[in-house]
VOGU-3710 file (C-alpha; in Angstrom, 3 decimals, decimal comma):
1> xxxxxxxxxx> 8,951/-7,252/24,367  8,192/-4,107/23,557  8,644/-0,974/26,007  5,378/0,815/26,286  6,206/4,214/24,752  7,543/2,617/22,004  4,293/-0,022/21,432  1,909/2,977/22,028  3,988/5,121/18,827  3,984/2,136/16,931
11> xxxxxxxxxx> -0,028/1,567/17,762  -0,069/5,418/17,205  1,779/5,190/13,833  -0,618/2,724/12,455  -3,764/4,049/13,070  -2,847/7,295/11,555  -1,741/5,335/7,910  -5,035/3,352/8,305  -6,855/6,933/8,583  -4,945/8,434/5,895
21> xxxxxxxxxx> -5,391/4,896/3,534  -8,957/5,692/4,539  -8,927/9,618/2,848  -7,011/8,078/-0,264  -9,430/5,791/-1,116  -12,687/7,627/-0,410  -11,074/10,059/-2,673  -10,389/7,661/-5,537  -13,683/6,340/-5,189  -15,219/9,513/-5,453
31> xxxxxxxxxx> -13,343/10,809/-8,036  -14,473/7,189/-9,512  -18,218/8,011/-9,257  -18,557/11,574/-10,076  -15,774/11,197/-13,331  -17,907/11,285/-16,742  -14,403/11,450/-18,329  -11,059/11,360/-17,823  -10,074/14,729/-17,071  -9,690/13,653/-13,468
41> xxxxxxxxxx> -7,548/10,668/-14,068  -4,456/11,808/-12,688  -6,509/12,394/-9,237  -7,219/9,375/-9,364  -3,996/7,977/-9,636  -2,425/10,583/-6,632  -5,459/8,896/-4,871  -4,428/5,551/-5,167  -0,839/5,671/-4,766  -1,042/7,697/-1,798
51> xxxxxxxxxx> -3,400/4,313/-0,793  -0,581/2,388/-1,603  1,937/3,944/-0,122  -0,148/4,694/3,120  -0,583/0,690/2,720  3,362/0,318/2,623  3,861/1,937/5,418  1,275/0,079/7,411  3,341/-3,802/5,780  6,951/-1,917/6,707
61> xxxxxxxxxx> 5,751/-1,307/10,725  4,050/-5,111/10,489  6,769/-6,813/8,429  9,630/-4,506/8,491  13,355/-4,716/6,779  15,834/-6,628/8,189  18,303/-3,997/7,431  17,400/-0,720/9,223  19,466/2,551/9,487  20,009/2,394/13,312
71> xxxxxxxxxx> 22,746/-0,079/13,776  21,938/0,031/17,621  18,958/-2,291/16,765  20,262/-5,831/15,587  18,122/-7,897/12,610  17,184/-10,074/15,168  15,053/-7,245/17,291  13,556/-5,901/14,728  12,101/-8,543/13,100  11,141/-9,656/16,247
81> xxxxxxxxxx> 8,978/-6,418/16,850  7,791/-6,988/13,614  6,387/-10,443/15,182  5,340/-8,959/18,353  3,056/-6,666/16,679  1,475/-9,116/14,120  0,560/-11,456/17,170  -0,885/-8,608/18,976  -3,061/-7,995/16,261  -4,001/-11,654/15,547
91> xxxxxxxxxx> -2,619/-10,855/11,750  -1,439/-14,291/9,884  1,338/-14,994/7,765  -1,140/-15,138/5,112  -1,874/-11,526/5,095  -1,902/-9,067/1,816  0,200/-6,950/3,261  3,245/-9,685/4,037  4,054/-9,837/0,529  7,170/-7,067/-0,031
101> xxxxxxxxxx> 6,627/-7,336/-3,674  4,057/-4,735/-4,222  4,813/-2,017/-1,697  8,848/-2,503/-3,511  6,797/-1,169/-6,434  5,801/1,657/-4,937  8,559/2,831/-3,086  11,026/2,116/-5,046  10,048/3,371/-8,573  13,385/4,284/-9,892
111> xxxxxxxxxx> 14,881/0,524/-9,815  11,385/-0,306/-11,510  12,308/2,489/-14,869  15,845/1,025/-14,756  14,190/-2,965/-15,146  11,583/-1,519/-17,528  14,562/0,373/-19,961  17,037/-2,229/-19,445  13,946/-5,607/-20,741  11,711/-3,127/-23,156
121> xxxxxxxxxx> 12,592/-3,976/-26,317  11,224/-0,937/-28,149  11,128/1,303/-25,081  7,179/1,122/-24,965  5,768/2,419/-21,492  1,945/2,885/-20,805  0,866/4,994/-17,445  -2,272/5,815/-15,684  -4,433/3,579/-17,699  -8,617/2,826/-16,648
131> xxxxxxxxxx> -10,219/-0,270/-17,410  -10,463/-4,479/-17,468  -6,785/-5,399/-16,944  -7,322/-7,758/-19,655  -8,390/-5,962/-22,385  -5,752/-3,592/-21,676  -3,093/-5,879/-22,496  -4,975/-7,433/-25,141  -5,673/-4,407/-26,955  -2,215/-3,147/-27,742
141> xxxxxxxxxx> 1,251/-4,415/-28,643  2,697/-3,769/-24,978  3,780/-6,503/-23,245  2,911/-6,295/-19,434  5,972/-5,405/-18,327  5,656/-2,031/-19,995  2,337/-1,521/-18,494  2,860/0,537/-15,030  0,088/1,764/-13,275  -3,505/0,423/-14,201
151> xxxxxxxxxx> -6,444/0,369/-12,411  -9,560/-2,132/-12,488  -12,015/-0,299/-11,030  -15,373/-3,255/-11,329  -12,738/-5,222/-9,619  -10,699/-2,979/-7,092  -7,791/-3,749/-8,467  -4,572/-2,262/-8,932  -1,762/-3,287/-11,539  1,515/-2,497/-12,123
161> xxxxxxxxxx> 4,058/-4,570/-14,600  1,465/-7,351/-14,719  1,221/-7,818/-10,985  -2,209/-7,096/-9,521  -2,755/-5,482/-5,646  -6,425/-6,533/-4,239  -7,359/-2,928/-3,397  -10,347/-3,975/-1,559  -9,182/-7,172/0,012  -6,444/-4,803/1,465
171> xxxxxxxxxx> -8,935/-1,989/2,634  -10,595/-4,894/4,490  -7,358/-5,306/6,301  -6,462/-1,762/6,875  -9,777/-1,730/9,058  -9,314/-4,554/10,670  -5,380/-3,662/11,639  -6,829/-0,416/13,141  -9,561/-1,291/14,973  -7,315/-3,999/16,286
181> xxxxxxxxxx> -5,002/-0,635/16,639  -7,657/1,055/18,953  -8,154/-1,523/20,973  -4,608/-1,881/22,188  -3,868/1,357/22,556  -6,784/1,711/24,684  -8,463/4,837/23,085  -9,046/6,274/20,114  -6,542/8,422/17,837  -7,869/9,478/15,170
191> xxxxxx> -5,885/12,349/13,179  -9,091/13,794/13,017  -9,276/14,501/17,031  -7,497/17,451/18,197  -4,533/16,054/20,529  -3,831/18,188/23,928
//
């Protein structure tokens, strides 16, 4: 079980990634519907990968590594926190953010260049791309795996190398996680509230 100081920076931790997944994506989506054009595309996309990343770190508390830094904690304890904190939220097995795959992505971008130069045939890479995931791919002579980051914004979601992230199923979650957060903790900490 966890000791309390280390529950309450954990509890602490999360709330403050669901606050700042909160600013990234009420900045995407404003950028979204006050953008006649593209000029403020690559806002956009510092909106939603700061999202996803803020996301990440929320999946890495919940579901984290096996293989930490600190060799005083053993694989065993740590995915046991990991555990310990998903039933104290009520948060399933079948949750967006237990799949490693898309938050791997993210943080680990240079692996993903490597797989793209090493499989690309011709060394084709689209970025930063707006529209139907579909017709994106249908539309050119990339294959998805040389398609990085696109984003569907009718459907809230977000590709990358022909894998899709539910943006909006996840911001469902984030809420959820941190009013579950809040409740545990036993007050509110917002980063907005000025801490004594």
């Amino acid at each position: 079980m966890l000791e309390k100081p280390l529950l309450g920076a954990f509890l602490e931790e999360i709330i403050a990634k669901c606050d700042f997944a909160q600013i990234a994506l009420e900045r995407a989506n404003h950028i979204c519907n006050n953008s006649q054009d593209f000029s403020g595309l690559h806002y956009l996309f510092e909106a939603l990968i700061g999202y996803l990343h803020h996301t990440a770190s929320i999946s890495l508390v919940l579901w984290p590594s096996a293989n930490g830094k600190n060799k005083e904690i053993s694989k065993e304890d740590r995915l046991k926190r990991g555990e310990e904190l998903r039933t104290l939220f009520g948060i399933s097995g079948s949750s967006i953010f237990s799949e490693r795959k898309f938050r791997d992505h993210i943080a680990h971008m240079d692996e993903r260049l490597e797989d793209w130069h090493l499989a690309s045939k011709n060394k084709n890479r689209a970025r930063f791309m707006v529209g139907s995931l579909g017709a994106i791919c249908g539309h050119t002579q990339l294959q998805q795996q040389e398609i990085f980051e696109t984003f569907d914004p009718r459907l809230c979601l977000f590709a990358f190398r022909g894998e899709t992230f539910d943006i909006g199923a996840s911001f469902s979650e984030v809420r959820a996680i941190r009013t579950a957060a809040i409740e545990k903790l036993g007050r509110s900490l917002s980063i907005f509230e000025q801490q004594v």
